[in-house]
C-alpha positions in Angstrom: 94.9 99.0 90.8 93.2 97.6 87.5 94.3 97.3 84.2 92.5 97.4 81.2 94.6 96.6 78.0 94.6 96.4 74.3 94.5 93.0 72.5 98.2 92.4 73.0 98.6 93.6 76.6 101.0 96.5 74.9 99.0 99.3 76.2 97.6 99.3 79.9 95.1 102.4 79.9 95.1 104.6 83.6 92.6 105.5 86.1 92.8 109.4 86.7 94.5 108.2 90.3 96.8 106.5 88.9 97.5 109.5 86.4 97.4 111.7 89.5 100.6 109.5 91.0 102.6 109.5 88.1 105.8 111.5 87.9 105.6 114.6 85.3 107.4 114.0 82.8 106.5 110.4 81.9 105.5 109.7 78.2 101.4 108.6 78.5 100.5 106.9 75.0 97.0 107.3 73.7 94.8 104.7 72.3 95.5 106.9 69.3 98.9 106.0 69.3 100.0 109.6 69.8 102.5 110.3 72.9 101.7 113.3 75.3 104.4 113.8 78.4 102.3 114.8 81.6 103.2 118.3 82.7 104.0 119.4 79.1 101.3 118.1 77.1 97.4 118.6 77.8 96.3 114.9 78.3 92.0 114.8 78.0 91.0 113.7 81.4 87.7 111.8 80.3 87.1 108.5 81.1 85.4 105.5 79.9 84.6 102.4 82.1 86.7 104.3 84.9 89.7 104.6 82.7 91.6 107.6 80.5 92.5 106.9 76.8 95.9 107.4 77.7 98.0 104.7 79.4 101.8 103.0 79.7 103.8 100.4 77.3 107.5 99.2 77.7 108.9 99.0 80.9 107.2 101.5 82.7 106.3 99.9 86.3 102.9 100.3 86.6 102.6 97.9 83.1 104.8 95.3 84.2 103.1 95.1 87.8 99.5 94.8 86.2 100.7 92.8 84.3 101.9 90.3 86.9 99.0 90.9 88.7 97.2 89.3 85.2 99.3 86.6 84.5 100.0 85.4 87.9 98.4 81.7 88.4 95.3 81.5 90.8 96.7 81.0 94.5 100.4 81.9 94.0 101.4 85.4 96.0 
């Protein structure tokens, strides 16, 4: 897993296997700012440094365990 946010750590843009293993359905937000849901909206599969330009905010899981992963203090588990 790897994250690669915005400024604010809002927006944590995907890797096309993490895209792969989310749930259709699921609101993706583009560096735009637009929303697309996967499975109803075509979402640009391009990437840039290994990453699409669409990605999760909120509470979607993915986020908040990246963002752990980012904010946890070196040698703590």
């Amino acid at each position: 897993m790897s994250a690669w946010w915005d400024a604010d750590k809002v927006l944590c843009l995907i890797t096309p296997q993490e895209f792969a293993e989310i749930e259709a359905g699921t609101p993706l937000t583009c560096i735009d700012d637009t929303i697309a849901i996967k499975g109803v909206d075509t979402i640009d599969q391009d990437t840039r440094f290994g990453h699409l330009a669409y990605g999760v905010t909120g509470d979607h899981p993915l986020r908040l365990a990246l963002l752990d992963l980012t904010t946890r203090q070196p040698g703590s588990r």
